[in-house]
ROSESE-321329 format. One line per 4 residues: number of its first residue (from 1); for each residue x, y, z of C-alpha. Coordinates in nm, 4 decimals. Example, Ala and Ser with C-alpha at 12.3 -4.5 7.8 and 13.67 -1.06 7.14 Angstrom:
<drenros>
1> 1.2300 -0.4500 0.7800  1.3670 -0.1060 0.7140;
</drenros>
This chain:
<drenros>
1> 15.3337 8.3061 12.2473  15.4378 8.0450 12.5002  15.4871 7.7089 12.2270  15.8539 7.8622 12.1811;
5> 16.0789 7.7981 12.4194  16.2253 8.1373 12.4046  15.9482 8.3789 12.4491  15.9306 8.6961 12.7465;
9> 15.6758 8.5577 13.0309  15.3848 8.7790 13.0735  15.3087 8.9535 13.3977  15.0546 8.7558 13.6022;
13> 14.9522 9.1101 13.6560  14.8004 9.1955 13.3175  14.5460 9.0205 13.1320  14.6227 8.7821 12.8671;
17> 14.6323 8.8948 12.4788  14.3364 8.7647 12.2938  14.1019 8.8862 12.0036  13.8061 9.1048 12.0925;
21> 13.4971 9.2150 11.9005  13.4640 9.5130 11.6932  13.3631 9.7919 11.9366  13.0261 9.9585 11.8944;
25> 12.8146 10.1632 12.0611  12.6778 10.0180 12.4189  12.3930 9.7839 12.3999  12.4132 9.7019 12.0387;
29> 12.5318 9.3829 11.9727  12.4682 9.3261 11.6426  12.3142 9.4214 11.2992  12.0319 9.2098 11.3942;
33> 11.9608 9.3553 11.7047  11.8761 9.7503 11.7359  12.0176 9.8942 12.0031  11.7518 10.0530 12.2757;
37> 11.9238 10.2332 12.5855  11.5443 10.4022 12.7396  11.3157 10.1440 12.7195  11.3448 9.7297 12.7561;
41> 11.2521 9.4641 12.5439  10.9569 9.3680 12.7093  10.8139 9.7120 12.6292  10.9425 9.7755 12.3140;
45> 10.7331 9.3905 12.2037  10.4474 9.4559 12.3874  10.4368 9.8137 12.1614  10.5054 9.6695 11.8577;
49> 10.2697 9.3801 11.9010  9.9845 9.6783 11.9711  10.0556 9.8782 11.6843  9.9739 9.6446 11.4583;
53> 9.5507 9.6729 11.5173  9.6407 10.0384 11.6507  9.5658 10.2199 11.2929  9.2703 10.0319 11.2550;
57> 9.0934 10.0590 11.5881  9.1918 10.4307 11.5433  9.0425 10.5001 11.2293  8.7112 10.3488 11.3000;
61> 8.6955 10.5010 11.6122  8.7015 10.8456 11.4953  8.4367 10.7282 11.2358  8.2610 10.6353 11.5234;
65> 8.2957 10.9424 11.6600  8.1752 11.1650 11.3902  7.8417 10.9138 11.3876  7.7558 11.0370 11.7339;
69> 7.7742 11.3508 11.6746  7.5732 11.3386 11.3894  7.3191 11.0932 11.5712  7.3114 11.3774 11.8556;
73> 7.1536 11.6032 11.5513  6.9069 11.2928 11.5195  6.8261 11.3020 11.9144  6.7791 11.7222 11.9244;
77> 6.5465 11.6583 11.6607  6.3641 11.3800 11.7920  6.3156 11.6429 12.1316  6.1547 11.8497 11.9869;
81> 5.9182 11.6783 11.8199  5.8107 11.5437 12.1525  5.7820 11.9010 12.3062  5.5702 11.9871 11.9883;
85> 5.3728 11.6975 12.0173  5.1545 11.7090 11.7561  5.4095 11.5810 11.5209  5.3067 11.4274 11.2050;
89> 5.3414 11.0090 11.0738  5.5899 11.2092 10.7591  5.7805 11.3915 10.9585  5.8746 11.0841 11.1738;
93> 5.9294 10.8939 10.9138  6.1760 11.1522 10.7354  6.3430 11.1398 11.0696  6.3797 10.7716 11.0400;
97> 6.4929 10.7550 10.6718  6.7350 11.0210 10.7505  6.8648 10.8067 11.0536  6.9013 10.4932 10.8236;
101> 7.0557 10.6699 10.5171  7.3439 10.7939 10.8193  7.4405 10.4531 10.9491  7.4455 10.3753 10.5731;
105> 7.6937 10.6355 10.4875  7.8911 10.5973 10.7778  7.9756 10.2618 10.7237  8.1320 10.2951 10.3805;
109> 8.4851 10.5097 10.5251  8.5264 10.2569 10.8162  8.7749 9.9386 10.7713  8.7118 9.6242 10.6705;
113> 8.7155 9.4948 11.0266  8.4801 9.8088 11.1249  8.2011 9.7383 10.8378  8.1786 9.3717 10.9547;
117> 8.1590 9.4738 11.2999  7.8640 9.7246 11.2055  7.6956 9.4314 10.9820  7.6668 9.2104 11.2717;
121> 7.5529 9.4710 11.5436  7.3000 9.6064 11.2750  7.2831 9.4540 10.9270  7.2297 9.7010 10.6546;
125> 6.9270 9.4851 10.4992  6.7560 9.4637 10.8617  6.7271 9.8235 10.8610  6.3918 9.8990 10.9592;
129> 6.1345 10.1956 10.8210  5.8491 10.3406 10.9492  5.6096 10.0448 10.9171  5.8466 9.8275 11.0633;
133> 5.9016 10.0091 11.3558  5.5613 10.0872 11.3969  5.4422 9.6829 11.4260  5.7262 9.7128 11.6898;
137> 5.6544 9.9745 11.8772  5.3780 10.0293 11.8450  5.3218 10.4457 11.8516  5.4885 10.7466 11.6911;
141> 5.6223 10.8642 12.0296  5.7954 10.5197 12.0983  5.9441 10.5240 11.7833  6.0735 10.8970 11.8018;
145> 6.2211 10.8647 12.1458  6.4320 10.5555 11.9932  6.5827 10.7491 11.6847  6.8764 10.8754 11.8601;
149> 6.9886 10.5863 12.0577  7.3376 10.4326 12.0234  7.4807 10.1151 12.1246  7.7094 10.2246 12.4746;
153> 7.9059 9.8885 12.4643  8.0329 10.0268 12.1132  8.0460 10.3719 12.2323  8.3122 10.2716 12.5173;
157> 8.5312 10.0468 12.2580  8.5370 10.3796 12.0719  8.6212 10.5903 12.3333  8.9352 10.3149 12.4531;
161> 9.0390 10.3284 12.0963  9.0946 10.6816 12.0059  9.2773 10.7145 12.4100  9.4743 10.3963 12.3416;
165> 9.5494 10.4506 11.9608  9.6932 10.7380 11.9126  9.9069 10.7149 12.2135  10.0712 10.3163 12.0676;
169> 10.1278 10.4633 11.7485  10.2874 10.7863 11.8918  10.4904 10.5438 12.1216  10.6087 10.3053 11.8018;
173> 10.6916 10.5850 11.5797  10.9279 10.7375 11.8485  11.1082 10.4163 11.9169  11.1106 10.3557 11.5598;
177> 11.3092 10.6754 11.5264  11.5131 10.6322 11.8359  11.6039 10.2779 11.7026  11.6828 10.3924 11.3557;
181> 11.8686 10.6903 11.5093  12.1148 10.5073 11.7714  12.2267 10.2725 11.4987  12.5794 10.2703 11.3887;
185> 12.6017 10.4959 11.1021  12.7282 10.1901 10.8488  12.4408 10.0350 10.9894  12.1886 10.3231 10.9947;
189> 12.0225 10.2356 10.6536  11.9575 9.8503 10.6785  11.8157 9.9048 11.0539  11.6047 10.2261 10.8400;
193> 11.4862 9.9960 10.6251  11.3872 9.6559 10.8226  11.2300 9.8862 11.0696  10.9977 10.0468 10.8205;
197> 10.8901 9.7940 10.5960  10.8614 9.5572 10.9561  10.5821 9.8344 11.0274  10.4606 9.8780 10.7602;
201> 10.3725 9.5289 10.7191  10.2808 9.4852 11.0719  9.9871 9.7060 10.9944  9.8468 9.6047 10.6735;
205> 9.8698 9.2415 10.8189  9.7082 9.3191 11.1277  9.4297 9.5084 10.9647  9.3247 9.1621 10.7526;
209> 9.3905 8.9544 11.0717  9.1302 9.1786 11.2348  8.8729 9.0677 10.9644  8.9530 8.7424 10.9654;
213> 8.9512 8.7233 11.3373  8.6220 8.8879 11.3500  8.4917 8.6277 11.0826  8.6002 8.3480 11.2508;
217> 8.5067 8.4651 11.5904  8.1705 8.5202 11.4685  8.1290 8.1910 11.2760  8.1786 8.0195 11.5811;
221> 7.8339 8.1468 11.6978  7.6430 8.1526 11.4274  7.7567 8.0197 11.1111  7.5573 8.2115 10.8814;
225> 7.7189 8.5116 11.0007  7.3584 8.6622 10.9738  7.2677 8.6273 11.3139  6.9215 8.5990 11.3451;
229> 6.8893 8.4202 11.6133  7.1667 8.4037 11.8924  7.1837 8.8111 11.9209  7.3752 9.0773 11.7711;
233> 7.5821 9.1301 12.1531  7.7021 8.7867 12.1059  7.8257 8.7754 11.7122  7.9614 9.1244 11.8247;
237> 8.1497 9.0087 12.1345  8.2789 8.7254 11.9451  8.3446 8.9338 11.6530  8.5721 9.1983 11.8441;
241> 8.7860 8.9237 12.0570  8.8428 8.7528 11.7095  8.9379 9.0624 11.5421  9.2160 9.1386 11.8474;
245> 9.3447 8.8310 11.8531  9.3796 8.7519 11.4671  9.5095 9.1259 11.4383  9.8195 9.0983 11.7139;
249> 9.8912 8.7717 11.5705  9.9234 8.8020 11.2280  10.0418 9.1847 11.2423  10.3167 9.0294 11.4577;
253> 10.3990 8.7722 11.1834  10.3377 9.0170 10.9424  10.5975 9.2765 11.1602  10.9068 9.0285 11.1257;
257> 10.8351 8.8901 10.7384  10.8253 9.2768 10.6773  11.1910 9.3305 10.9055  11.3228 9.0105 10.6689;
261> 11.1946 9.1970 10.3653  11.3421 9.4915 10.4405  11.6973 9.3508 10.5008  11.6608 9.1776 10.1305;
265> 11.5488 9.5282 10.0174  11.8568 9.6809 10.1668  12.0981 9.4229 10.0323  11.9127 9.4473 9.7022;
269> 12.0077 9.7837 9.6352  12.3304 9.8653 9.8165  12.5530 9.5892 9.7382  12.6248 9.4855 9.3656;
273> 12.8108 9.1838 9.2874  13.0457 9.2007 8.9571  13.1195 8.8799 8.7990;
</drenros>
């Protein structure tokens, strides 16, 4: 206005005339940034970064669960043998087989991060039978009173899992929705879309970052992976720090190639280019 020599001065009163941006809904600033009015970034990253080994610590948790119980049918059993007492070599060792053929069968539902897990707390081909045991042991009424016994440090990671699990994935499906639903509605579909497949993603990669994790983590103490030697508490230790650490970081990775895909997918079949 003012490179004319003839122009009306503005009052010093009122703000100058300039271009603003589009209006939009508070807090959203762009299509590449969701809008999020009840929680803050921090949070919403830290839940997104959990989800992705959520599904899987959840799922073999519950597996774990359902072994317990199970093993608790082991234990009852086991009591009252000893209250009989004058319990047979057979039926002991039908109590054993039975044991072994459950930590078998239990195994074959769990992940891929789970069924390593189990393989180096207790390898399948170290499984022992009745003879075994017995060159252990050395009596029946040792060998009975050990049937039922679980591993507590695996017991606890159990427990923390199906608390914390269902609770992150709970959490990330209702910001999901809140994120998808406070979009602008020309919007609504691509943030729909990046936000699913950027789950989506963020799970199945965090479910093979587990594995590898755990593979790597137990490599580092024994190479063989077969443990023989340094202690199944060790590989195991090793194995579940692996497994977290490989899962968060490649379901995060996995999280925002999924978001990218899902903006490609979007484009891919909403906008059509006519030559």
């Amino acid at each position: 206005m003012c490179s004319e020599t003839n122009y009306t001065p503005i009052d010093s009163g009122t703000m100058c005339l300039a271009d603003s941006e589009t209006p939009t809904p508070v807090s959203y600033c762009s299509p590449d940034q969701e809008p999020n009015h009840l929680v803050s970034p921090a949070f919403t990253a830290t839940v997104d970064i959990s989800f992705s080994i959520a599904p899987t610590m959840t799922w073999d948790a519950f597996w774990r669960l359902a072994y317990n119980r199970v093993n608790a049918g082991f234990t009852e059993q086991a009591e009252l043998l000893l209250k009989k007492g004058n319990f047979t070599r057979q039926e002991v060792s039908l109590l054993v087989d039975a044991r072994n053929r459950a930590v078998v069968e239990f195994r074959k539902p769990l992940s891929p991060f789970g069924k390593l897990y189990s393989e180096l707390m207790k390898p399948t081909n170290r499984l022992r039978n009745l003879d075994q045991l017995l060159e252990e042991k050395g009596n029946l009424q040792a060998i009975v009173r050990s049937v039922g016994k679980t591993r507590q440090v695996v017991n606890r990671i159990g427990i923390v899992s199906r608390v914390g699990g269902p609770a992150t994935i709970i959490i990330e499906v209702t910001l999901t929705a809140l994120v998808i639903a406070e979009a602008p509605e020309n919007e609504r579909g691509r943030v729909a879309a990046r936000q699913i497949s950027g789950a989506t993603l963020s799970v199945a990669s965090g479910a093979g970052g587990m594995w590898a994790g755990c593979a790597a983590g137990a490599g580092l103490v024994s190479p063989s992976l077969v443990v023989p030697y340094i202690g199944e508490i060790t590989a195991g230790t090793a194995c579940v720090v692996g497994g977290i650490l490989g899962g968060l970081g490649l379901g995060w990775a996995g999280r925002k190639a999924g978001e990218a895909i899902g903006d490609k997918a979007y484009d891919t079949f909403t906008e059509f280019h006519w030559q």
